[in-house]
C-alpha positions as CSV (number, residue, x, y, z in Angstrom):
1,X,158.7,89.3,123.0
2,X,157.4,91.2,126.0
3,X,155.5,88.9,128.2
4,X,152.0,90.2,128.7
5,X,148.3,89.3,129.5
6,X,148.0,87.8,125.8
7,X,150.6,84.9,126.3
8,X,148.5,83.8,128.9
9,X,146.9,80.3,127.8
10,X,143.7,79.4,128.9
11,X,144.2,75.5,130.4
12,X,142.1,73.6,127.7
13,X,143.7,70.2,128.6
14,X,140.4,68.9,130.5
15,X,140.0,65.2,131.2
16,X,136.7,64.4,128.6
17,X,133.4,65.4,130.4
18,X,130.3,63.2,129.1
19,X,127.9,65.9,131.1
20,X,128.9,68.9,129.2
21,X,128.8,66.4,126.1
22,X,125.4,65.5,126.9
23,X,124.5,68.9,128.3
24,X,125.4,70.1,124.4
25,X,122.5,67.1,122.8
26,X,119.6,70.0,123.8
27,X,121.1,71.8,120.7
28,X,120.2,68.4,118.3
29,X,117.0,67.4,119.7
30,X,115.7,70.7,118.4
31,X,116.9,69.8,115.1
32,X,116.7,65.8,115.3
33,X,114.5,65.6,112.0
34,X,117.3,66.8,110.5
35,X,119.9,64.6,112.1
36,X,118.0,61.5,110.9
37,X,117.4,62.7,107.6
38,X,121.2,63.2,107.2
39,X,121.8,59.9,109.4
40,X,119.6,58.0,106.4
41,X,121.1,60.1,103.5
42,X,124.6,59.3,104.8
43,X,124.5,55.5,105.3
44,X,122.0,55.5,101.7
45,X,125.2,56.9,99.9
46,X,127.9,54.2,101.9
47,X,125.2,51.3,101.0
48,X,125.3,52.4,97.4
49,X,129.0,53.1,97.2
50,X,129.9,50.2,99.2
51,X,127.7,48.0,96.2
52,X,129.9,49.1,93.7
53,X,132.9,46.7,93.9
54,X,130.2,43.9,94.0
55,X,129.1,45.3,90.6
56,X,132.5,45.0,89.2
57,X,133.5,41.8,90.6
58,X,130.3,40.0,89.4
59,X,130.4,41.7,85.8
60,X,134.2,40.5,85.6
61,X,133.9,36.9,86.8
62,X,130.7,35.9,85.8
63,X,129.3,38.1,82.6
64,X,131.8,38.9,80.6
65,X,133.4,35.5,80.5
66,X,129.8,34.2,79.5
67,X,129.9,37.5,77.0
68,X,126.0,38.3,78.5
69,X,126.3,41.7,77.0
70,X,122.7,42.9,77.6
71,X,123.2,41.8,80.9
72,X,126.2,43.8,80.9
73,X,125.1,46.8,79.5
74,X,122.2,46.8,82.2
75,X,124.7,46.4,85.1
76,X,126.8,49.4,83.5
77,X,123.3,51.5,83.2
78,X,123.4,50.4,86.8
79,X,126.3,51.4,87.8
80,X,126.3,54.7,86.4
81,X,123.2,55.1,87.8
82,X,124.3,54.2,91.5
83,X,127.3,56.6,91.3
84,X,124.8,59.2,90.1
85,X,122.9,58.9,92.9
86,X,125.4,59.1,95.6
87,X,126.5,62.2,93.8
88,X,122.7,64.0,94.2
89,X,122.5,62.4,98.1
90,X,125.9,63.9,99.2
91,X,124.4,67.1,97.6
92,X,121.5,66.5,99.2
93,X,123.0,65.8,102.9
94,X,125.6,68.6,102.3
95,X,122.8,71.1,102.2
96,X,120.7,69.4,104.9
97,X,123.9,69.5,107.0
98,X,124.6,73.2,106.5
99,X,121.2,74.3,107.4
100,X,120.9,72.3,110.5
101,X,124.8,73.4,111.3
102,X,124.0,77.0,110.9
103,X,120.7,76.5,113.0
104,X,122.7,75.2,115.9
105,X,125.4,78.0,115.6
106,X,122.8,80.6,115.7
107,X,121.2,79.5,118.6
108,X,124.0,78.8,120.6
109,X,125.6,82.4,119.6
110,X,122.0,83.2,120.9
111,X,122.2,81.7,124.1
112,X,126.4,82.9,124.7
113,X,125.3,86.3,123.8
114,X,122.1,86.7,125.6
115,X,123.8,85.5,128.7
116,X,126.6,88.3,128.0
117,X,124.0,91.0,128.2
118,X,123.2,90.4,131.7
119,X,127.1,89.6,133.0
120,X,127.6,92.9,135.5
121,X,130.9,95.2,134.6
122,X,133.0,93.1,136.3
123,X,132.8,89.9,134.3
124,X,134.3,92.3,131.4
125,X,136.8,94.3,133.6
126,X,139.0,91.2,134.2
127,X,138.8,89.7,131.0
128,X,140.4,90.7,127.2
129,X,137.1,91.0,125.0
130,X,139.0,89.5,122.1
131,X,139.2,86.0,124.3
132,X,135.6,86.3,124.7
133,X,134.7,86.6,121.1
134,X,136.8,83.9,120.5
135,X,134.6,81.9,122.4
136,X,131.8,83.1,120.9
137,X,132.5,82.9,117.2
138,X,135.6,80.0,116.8
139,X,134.3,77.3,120.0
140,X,131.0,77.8,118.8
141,X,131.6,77.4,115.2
142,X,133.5,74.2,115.9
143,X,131.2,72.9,118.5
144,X,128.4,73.3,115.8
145,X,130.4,71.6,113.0
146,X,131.2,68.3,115.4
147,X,127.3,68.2,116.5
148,X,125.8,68.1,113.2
149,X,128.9,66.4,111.2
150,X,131.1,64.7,113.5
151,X,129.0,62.8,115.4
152,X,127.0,61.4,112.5
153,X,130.4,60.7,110.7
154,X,131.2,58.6,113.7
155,X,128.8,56.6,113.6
156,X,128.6,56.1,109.9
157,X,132.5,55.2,109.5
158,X,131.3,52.5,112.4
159,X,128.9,51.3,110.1
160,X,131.2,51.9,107.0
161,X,134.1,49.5,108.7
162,X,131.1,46.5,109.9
163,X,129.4,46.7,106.0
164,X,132.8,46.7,104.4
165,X,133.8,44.2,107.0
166,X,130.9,42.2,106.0
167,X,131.7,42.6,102.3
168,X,135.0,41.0,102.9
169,X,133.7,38.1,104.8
170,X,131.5,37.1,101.8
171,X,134.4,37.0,99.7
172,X,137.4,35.8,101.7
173,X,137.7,35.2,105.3
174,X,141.4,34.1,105.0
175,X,141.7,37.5,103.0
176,X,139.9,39.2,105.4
177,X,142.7,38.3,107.9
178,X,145.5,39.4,105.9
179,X,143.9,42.8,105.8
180,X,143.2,43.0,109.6
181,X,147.0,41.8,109.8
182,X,147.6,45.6,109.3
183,X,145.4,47.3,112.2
184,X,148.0,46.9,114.6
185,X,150.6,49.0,113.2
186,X,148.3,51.4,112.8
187,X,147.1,51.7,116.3
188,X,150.6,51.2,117.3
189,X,151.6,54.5,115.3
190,X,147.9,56.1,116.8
191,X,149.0,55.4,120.3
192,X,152.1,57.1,120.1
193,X,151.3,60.4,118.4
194,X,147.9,61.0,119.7
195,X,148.8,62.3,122.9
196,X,151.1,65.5,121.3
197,X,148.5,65.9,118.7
198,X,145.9,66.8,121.1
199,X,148.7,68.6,123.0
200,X,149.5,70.4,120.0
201,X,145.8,71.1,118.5
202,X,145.6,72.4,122.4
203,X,147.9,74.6,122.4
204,X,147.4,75.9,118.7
205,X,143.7,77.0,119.7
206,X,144.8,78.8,123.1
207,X,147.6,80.7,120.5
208,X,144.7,81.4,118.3
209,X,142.7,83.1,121.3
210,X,145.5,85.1,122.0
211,X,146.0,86.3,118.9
212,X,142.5,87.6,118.0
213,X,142.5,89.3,122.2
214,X,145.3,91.2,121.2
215,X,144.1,92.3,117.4
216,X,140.7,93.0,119.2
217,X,142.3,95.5,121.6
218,X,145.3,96.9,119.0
219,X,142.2,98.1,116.5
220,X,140.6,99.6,119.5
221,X,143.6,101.2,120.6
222,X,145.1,102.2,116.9
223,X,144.7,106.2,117.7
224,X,146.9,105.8,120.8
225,X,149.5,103.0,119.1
226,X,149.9,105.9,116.2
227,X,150.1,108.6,118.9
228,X,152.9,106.9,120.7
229,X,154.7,105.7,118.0
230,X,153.9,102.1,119.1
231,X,153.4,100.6,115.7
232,X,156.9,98.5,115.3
233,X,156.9,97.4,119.0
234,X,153.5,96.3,118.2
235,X,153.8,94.5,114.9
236,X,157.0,92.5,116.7
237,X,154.4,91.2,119.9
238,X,151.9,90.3,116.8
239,X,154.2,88.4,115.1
240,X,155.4,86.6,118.2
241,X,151.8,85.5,118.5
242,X,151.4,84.4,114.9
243,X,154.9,82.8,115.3
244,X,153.4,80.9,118.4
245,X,150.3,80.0,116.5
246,X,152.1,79.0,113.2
247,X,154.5,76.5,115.4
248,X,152.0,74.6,117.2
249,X,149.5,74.6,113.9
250,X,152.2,72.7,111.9
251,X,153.3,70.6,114.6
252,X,149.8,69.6,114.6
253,X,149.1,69.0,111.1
254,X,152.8,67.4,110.7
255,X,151.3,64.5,113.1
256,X,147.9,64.2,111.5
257,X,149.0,64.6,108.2
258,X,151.5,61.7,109.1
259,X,147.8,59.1,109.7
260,X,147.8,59.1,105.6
261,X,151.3,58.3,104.9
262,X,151.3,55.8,107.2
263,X,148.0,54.1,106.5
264,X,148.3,54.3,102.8
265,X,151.7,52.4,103.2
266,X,149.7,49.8,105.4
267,X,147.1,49.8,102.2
268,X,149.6,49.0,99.7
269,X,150.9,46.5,101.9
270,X,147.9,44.9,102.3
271,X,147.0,44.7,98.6
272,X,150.8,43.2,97.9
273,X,150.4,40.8,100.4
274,X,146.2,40.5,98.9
275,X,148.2,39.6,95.6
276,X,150.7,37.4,97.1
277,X,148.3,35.1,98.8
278,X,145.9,34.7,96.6
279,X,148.6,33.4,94.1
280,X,150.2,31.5,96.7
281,X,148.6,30.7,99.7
282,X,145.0,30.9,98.8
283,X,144.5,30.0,95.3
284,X,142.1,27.7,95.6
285,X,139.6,30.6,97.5
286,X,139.8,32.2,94.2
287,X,139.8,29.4,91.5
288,X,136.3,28.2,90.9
289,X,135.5,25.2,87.8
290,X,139.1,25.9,87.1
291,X,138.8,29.6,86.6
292,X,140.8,32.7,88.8
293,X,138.0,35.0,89.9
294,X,140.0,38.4,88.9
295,X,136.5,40.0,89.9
296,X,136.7,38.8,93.5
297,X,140.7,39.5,93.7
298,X,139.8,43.4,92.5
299,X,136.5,43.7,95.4
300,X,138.5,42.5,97.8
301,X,141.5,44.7,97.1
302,X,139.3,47.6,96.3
303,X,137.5,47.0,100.0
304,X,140.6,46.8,101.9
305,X,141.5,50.4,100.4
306,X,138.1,51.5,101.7
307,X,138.4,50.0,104.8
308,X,141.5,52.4,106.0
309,X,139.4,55.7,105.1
310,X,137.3,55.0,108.1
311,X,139.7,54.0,110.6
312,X,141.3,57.5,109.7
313,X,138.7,59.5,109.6
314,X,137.4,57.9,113.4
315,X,140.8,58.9,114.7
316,X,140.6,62.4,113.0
317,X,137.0,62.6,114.5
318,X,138.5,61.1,118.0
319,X,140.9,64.4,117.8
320,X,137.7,66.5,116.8
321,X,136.1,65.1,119.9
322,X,138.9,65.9,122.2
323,X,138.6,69.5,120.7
324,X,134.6,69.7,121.1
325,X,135.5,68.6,124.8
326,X,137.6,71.5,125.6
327,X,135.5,74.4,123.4
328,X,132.4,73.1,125.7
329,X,134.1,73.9,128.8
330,X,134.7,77.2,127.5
331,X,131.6,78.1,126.3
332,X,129.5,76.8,128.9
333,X,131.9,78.6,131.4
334,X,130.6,81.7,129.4
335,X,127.0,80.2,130.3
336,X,127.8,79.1,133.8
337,X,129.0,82.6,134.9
338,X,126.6,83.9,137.5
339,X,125.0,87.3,137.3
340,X,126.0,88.8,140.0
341,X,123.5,91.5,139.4
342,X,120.5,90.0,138.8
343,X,116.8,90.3,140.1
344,X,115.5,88.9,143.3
345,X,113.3,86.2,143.3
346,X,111.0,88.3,144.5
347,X,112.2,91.3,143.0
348,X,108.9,94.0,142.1
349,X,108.5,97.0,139.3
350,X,110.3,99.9,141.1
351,X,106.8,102.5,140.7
352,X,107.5,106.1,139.2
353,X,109.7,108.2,141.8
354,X,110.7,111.2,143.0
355,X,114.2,110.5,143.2
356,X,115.0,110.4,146.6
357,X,118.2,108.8,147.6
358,X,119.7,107.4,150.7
359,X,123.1,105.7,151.0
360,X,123.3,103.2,154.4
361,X,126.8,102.2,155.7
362,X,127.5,101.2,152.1
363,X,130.9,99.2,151.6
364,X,132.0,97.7,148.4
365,X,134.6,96.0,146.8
366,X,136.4,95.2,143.4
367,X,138.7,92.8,144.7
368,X,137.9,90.8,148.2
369,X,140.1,92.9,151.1
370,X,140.5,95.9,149.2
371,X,137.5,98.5,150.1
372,X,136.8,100.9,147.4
373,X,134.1,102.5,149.4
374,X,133.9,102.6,153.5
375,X,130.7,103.4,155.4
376,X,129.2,105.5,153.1
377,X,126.1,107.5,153.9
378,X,124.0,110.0,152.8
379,X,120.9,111.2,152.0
380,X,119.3,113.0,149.0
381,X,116.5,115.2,148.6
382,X,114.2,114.9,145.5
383,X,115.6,117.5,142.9
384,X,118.1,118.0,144.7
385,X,121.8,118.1,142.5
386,X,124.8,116.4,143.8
387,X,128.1,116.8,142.6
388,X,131.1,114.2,143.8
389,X,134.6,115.9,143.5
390,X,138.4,114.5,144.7
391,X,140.9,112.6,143.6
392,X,141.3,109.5,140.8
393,X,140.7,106.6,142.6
394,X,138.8,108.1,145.2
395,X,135.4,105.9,144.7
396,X,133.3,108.8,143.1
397,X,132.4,106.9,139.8
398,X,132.2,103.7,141.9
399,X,128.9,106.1,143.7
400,X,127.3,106.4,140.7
401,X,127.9,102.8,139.5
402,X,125.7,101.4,142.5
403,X,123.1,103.7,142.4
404,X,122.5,102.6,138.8
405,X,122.9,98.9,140.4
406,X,126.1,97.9,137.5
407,X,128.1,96.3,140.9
408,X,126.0,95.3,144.0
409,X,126.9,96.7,147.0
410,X,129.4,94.6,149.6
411,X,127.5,95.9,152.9
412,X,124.8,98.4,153.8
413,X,122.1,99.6,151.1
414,X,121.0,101.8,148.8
415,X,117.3,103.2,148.5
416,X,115.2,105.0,146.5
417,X,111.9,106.2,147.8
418,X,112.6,104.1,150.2
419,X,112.9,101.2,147.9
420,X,115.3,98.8,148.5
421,X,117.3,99.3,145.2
422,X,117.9,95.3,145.8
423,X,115.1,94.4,145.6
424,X,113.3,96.0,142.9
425,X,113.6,95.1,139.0
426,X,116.7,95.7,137.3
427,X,114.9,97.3,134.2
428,X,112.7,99.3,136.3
429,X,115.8,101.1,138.2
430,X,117.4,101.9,134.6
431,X,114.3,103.1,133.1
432,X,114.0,105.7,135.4
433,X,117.8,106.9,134.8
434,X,119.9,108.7,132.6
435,X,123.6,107.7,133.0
436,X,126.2,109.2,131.0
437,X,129.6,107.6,131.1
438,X,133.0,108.9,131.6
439,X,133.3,106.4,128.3
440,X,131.0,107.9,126.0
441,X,130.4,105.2,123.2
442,X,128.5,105.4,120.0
443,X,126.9,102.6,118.2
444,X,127.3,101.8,114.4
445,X,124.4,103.1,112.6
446,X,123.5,106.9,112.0
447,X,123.3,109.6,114.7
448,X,119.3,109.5,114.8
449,X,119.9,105.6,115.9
450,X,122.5,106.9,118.5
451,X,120.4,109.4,119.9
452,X,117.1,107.3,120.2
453,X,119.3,103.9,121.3
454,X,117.5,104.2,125.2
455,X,114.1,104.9,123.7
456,X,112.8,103.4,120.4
457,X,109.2,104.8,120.5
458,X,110.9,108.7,120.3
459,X,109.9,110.5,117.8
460,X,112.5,112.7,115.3
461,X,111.0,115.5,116.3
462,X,111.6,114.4,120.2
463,X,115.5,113.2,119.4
464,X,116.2,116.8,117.7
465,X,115.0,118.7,120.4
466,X,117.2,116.6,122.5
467,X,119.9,117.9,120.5
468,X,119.0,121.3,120.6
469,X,118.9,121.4,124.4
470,X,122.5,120.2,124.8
471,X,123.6,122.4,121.7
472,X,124.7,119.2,119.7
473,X,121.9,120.4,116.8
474,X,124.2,122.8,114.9
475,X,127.1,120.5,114.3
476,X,124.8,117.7,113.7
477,X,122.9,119.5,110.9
478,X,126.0,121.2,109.0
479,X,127.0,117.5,108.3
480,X,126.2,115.8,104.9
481,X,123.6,113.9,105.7
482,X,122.6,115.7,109.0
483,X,120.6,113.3,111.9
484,X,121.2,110.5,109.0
485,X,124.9,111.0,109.1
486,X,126.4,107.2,109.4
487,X,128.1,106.3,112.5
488,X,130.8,103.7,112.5
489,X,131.9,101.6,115.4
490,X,133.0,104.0,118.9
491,X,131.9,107.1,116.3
492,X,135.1,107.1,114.2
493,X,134.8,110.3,112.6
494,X,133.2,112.9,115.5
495,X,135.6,114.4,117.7
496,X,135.3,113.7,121.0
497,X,133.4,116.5,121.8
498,X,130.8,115.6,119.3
499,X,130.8,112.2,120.7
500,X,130.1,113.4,123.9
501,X,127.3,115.6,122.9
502,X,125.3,112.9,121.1
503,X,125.2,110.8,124.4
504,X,124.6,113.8,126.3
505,X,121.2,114.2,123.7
506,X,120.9,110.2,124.3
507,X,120.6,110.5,127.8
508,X,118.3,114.0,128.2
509,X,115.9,112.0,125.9
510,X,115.2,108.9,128.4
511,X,113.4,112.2,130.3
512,X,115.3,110.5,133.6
513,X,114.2,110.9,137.2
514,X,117.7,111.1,138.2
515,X,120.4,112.2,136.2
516,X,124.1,110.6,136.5
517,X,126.7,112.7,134.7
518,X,130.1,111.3,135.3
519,X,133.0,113.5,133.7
520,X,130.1,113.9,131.4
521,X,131.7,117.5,129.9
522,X,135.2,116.0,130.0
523,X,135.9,116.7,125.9
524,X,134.0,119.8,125.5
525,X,135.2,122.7,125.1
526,X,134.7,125.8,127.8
527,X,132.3,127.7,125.2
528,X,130.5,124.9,124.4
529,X,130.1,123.7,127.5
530,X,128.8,126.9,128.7
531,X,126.2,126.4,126.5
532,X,125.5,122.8,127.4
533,X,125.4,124.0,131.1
534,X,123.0,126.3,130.0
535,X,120.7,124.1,128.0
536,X,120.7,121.5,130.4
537,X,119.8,123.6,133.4
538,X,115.8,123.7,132.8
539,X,116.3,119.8,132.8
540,X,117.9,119.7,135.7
541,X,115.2,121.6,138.0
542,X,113.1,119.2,139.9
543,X,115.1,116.2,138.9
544,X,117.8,114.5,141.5
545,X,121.5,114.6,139.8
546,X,124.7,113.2,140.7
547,X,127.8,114.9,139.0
548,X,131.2,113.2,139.6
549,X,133.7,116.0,137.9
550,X,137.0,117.3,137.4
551,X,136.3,120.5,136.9
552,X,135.3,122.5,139.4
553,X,134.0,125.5,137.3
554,X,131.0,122.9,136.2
555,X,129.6,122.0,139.8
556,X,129.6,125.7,141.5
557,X,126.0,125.8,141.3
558,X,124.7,122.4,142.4
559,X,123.1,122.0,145.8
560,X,125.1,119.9,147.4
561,X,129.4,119.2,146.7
562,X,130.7,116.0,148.3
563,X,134.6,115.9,148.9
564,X,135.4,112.1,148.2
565,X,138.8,110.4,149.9
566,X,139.8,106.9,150.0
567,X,136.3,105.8,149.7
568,X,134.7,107.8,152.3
569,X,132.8,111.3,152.5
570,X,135.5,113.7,153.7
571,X,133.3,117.2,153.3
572,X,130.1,118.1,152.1
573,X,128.3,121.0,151.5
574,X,127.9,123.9,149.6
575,X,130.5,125.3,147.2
576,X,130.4,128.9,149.0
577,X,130.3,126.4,152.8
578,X,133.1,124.5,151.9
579,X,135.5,127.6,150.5
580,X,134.7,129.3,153.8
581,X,136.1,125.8,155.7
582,X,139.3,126.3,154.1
583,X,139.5,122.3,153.5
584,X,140.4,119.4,150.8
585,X,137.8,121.5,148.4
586,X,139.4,124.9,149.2
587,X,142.5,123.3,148.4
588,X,141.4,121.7,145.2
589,X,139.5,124.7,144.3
590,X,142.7,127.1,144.9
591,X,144.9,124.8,143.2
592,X,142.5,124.7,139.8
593,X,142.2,128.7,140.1
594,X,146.2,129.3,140.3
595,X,146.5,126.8,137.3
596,X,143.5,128.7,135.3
597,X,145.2,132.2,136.3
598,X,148.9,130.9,135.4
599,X,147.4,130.1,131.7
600,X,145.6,132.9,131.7
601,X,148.8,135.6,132.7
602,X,149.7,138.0,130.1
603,X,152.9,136.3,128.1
604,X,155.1,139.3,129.0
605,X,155.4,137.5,132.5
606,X,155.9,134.1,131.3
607,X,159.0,135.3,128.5
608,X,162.5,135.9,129.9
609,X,163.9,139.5,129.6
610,X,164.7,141.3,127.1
611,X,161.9,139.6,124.9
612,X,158.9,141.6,124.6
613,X,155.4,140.1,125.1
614,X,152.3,140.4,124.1
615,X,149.5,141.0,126.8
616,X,146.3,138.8,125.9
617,X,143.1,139.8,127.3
């Protein structure tokens, strides 16, 4: 299996870190009612089960051989009655425990995905988003589970061992002895297979991450797997990753399934050597006026049964522990990550502008050492349209990204109306632009949703003419269900086009003050887009625009073309201004042209001789 970015496991073997433990309480004390109802339901039901053997032991050694059947019957009534109840307080705890569990789940997702919305592009540019939903939906799911179960189960197998304990001592302390004679074989075998079971529950979660990055991305990507033929190659990296998954997940359970076989062998040999000793070494413990107390033999074998459930279940919960240690780290890590583009402390309302824009010495980069952009600066006029040309890589896209503040800036500033765009409100920049990604996404939902997603209060009548004005209106009504048309996921369905059109309508109804179109026309057609030009153009009047394109034939018009190369400003000016230079646009220009002409040539010219052609006008 090709190595790649999904075989790359997180570290999760961190020593145990009481402050993130302790960190994680604020999610109980909200819910701490609930935890001490469960707490009181829990040890009710081990008080109650725990009585039972007592009930037996005192019916067989001390009614029946007086034959006090009324007594007998009441103690059965009794015992039926106890069993009953522990049956409705389980219930009763279950339900408690899966409300207050779900409670915690949803507000941590809360918290995890609240924080997520503010994380600047770069947090997700350098990270698979399957790994991140990992940590939002598996961590937090068995985070939740240890906080409202584990930890009370902890403490009630603690109190489980001292009552049973207890029960033992009232019996037999001699017996008691011959059943503790057992605990260090069992901490021996502990011990020694605890450290690979962590190892191995480890590494089976990190295998589990990877897994669920790479689905994530491979249902994303399924067009272009199909497209080039990538579907085997595929399935064989999956089922590497399930292979890597399935190895470690056995391997764990082999180990902690091996904790039963190995204390039930230590049970039976308890109650053999329970049997042996009271016939031979401690008869007299159980002989009382010359009768064997049977009753007292069967408690004290049926309490050093119960006494091993506890000791395993406090080693299971010990590995749950571990676990809850390592899925904290992760998912406060989500919660620790700093916003890098955040608000100023004393960040203020950006007020209605103009749309004036001014670029100062501006510098940035992705990765420390490697400048994207160098010294950048210019100036914009309000209403004035800008259009950002060159080559991939250049930094035009990165240009629009600062202006709508999704990276800060490394040096220099940006301003608008003379606003410092650091310093105003994050929300207040936004709400005064209209971005249109290279990336056009649409939401689940219908198209009316995806039209009004950047401004709820819009009326129908508002999103449609939306529509209309970038020509998306036609296609939209000749579908079933027109503007109610459902929407799946990244708009599986429209053509890309369509897609493109829809965000177009999305962004000409925020009514911006400046207008960001990057490769905004990249998947419509010529016609179409002739019309979109055309439909767009009142919109455009009076409004600042920056247009970072490919194609050249869409930017002729605007005031102002800026030539960008290796992240500087290498002509500007007018498209007929920069022709007459003869430069990096002429070139670019001239290059586009020849290519349009070359399609454009009648076939005769393109066919070798002999072969007649047709000429196509």
């Amino acid at each position: 299996m090709a190595r790649n970015k999904f075989n790359i496991d997180e570290e999760l073997d961190v020593p145990f870190n009481w402050s993130q433990f302790k960190r994680s309480l604020v999610y109980i004390k909200k819910y701490k009612k609930n935890i001490i109802i469960m707490f009181f339901l829990s040890v009710s039901a081990s008080l109650l089960a725990l009585l039972t053997p007592k009930i037996q032991a005192y019916v067989i050694d001390e009614l029946i051989p007086r034959s006090l059947k009324n007594w007998i019957i009441v103690l059965g009534v009794s015992y039926f009655a106890v069993s009953v109840a522990i049956v409705f307080i389980n219930r009763l705890r279950a339900k408690t425990s899966a409300r207050t569990g779900q409670s915690i789940i949803t507000d941590m997702r809360t918290d995890v995905f609240s924080h997520l919305q503010k994380l600047s592009f770069d947090y997700y540019d350098s990270r698979p988003h399957g790994k991140i939903l990992t940590r939002v939906i598996n961590y937090v799911n068995n985070v939740a589970d240890f906080l409202t179960n584990g930890m009370i189960n902890a403490v009630l197998q603690i109190i489980n061992l001292l009552l049973i304990f207890g029960f033992m001592l009232s019996i037999s302390v001699k017996m008691t002895m011959v059943v503790l004679a057992g605990l260090p074989f069992f901490f021996l075998y502990v011990r020694i297979t605890k450290p690979r079971q962590r190892r191995f529950r480890q590494l089976r979660a990190n295998k589990q991450s990877n897994t669920t990055a790479y689905l994530a991305e491979n249902i994303n990507g399924e067009k272009v797997t199909q497209a080039f033929v990538r579907e085997s190659m595929n399935e064989g990296i999956f089922d590497g990753l399930l292979e890597e998954t399935k190895k470690y997940s056995l391997r764990a359970a082999y180990l902690a399934h091996g904790m039963w076989p190995i204390s039930t062998i230590l049970s039976r040999m308890v109650r053999m050597a329970i049997y042996i000793t009271a016939i031979y070494l401690f008869r007299d413990d159980f002989i009382v006026e010359g009768v064997v107390q049977i009753g007292a033999i069967t408690a004290m074998i049926a309490y050093s049964n119960r006494f091993w459930g506890p000791i395993q279940q406090l080693g299971n919960i010990y590995n749950q522990l571990m676990d809850t240690a390592a899925y904290l780290e992760r998912i406060f890590q989500v919660l620790d990550e700093p916003v890098t583009v955040d608000d100023a402390e004393d960040a203020y309302p950006l007020p209605e502008i103009k749309g004036a824009v001014t670029f100062e010495n501006v510098m940035f980069e992705y990765e420390k050492g490697t400048p994207v952009l160098k010294n950048v600066s210019f100036n914009v006029k309000p209403g004035e349209s800008i259009a950002l040309v060159g080559p991939t890589g250049a930094g035009k896209s990165t240009i629009v990204n600062l202006l709508s503040r999704f990276y800060n800036v490394t040096e220099g500033r940006i301003l608008i109306d003379e606003h410092d765009l650091s310093k105003v409100t994050i929300k207040s920049l936004r709400q005064q632009m209209g971005v249109m990604l290279q990336d056009t996404f649409i939401f689940s939902g219908t198209i009316m949703d995806n039209i009004r997603y950047g401004r709820l209060d819009a009326t129908d009548e508002e999103c449609i003419a939306a529509a209309k004005a970038v020509h998306a209106d036609e296609f939209i009504r000749n579908m079933d269900q027109g503007y109610q048309t459902p929407t799946n996921e990244r708009g599986a369905g429209l053509s890309a086009g369509q897609r493109q059109l829809i965000s177009f309508a999305r962004t000409l109804l925020s009514d911006p003050r400046i207008l960001i179109l990057d490769e905004a026309t990249s998947s419509i057609d010529t016609n179409t887009e002739r019309l979109v030009q055309e439909g767009i153009a009142a919109l455009l009047r009076n409004r600042t625009s920056f247009i970072v394109a490919h194609r050249l034939s869409t930017i002729q018009n605007c005031d102002r073309i800026m030539y960008i190369e290796a992240g500087r400003i290498a002509e500007s000016g007018s498209h007929q201004e920069l022709l007459a230079k003869q430069g990096l646009y002429y070139n670019l220009y001239m290059s586009q042209r020849m290519a349009f002409l070359k399609e454009s040539a009648p076939v005769e010219e393109a066919l070798p001789e002999g072969i007649p052609g047709t000429v196509m006008g």
